[in-house]
N, C-alpha and C positions, 0 to 999 in steps of 0.2 A: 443174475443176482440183482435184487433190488438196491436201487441208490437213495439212500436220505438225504434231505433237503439239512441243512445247520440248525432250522426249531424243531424239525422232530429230533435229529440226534439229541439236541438240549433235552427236548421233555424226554425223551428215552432213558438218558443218563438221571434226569431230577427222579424220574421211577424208580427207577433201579437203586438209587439211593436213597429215598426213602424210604422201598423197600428194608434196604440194608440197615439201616439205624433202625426201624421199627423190630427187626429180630434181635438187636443186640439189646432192644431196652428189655423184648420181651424176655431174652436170656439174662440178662441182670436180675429181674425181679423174681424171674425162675429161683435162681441161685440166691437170693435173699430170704425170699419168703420159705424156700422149703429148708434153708439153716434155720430159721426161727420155728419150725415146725419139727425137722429135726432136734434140736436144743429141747424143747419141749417135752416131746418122747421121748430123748432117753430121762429127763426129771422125772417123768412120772413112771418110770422103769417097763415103758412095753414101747418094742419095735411097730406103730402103727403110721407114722411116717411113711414105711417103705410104698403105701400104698399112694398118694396124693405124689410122691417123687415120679413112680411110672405113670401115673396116670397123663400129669402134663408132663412128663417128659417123651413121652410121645405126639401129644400137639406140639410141644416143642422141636421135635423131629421135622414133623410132616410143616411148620413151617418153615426150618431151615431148606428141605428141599426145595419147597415153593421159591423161595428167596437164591438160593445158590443154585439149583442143578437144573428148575425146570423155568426159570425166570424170563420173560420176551429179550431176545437182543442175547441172551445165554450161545455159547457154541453149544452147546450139548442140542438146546432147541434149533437151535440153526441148521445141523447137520442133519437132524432128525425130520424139519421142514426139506430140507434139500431131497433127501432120501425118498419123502411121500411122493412131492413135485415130479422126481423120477419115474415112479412107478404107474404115475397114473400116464394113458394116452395122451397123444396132441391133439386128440382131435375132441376129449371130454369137453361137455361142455354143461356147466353149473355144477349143481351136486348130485354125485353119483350113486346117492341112500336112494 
């Protein structure tokens, strides 16, 4: 297992958390802008909202993964680094493409 020095864990943790507040803002404005988009459709009596809600709430998705499950320093990623490390020989050597 790899050992970090105390500035990479620093910069590791400032990433990761700035990570993390950048998905909560983008989740905020998510949930702002499509209530006022929302609001709006149903004033003008047709459901066309429902389309701009999936649309980013699917980049919204796919950045909470990025940020929670597939994030550097993540166990999910760590185990998943561990497991390739495994697989390949001792004796590979560079890239194996």
């Amino acid at each position: 297992m790899q050992q970090h020095t105390d500035l990479q864990l620093d910069q590791l943790a400032r990433r990761r958390a700035k990570a993390k507040l950048g998905f909560f803002f983008h989740a905020s404005l998510y949930v702002a802008v499509n209530f006022g988009l929302i609001a709006l459709s149903l004033y003008n009596g047709r459901a066309w909202a429902i389309f701009p809600l999936l649309g980013w709430g699917i980049g919204l998705l796919f950045h909470g993964l990025s940020v929670w499950v597939f994030a550097p320093g993540n166990d999910l990623m760590e185990r998943m680094v561990r497991r390739e490390r495994a697989k390949l020989p001792a004796s590979t050597r560079g890239e194996p493409w």
